[in-house]
N, C-alpha and C positions, 0 to 999 in steps of 0.2 A: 370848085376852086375859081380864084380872081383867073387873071389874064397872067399870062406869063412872065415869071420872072424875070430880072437881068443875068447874064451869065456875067459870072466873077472876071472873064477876061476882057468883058464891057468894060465893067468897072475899074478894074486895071486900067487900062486905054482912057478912057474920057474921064475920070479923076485924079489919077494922079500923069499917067505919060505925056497925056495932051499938055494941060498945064503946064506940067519940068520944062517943057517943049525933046520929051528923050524921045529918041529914035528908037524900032525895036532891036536894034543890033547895041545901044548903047544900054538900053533896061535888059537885056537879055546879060549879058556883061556887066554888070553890076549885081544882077540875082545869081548867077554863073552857072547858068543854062544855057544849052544852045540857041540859036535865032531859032530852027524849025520848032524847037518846044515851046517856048513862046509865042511865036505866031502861028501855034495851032490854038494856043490859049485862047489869045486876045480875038482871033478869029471865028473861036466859039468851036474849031474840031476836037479839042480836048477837053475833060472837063479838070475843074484843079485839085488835084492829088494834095492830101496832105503836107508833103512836101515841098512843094510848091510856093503852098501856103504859108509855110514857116519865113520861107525865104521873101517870099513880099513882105510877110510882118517884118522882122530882120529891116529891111531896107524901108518901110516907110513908120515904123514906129505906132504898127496899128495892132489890132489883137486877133489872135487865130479865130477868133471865135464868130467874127463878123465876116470873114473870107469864109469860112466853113459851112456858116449858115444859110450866105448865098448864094453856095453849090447845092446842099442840103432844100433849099426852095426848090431850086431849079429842078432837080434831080428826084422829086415827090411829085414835082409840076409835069415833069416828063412822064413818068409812072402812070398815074390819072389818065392821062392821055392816052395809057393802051393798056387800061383796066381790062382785066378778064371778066367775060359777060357769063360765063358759068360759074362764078365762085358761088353756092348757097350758104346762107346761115346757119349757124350749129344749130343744132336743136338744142332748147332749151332745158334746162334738168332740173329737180328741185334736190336740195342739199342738205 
């Protein structure tokens, strides 16, 4: 695999909060989450729950499916990284 993804609460943060110029207490408030659920987001300790996700779409007019995805990178990209080194191959069978 490439180099690591972004996590989704980057991208929260540096496309849309930076720009608004919102604070996390005012984007946490407007999604109607706590501040700590948020800035464990955007801080990269949590990864984003479906729900989550609904509510930033909700507020910026973007599609679940791009928020999901790049959790769904991240969260493959993480996996990789602590692949199990005993999984073998099935044997193969003729049908």
């Amino acid at each position: 695999m490439t180099g690591k993804p972004t996590h989704p609460g980057t991208v929260l943060l540096e496309d849309i909060m930076k720009p608004l110029n919102l604070s996390v207490t005012e984007t946490a408030r407007l999604l109607g989450v706590s501040r700590k659920a948020l800035s464990d987001l955007i801080n990269e300790k949590s990864s984003l729950s479906p729900e989550m996700a609904i509510r930033i779409v909700k507020a910026t007019n973007t599609s679940p499916e791009r928020w999901m995805n790049t959790q769904q990178k991240l969260t493959l990209w993480t996996a990789y990284q602590n692949e199990q080194k005993n999984v073998k191959l099935f044997p193969l069978t003729t049908i």
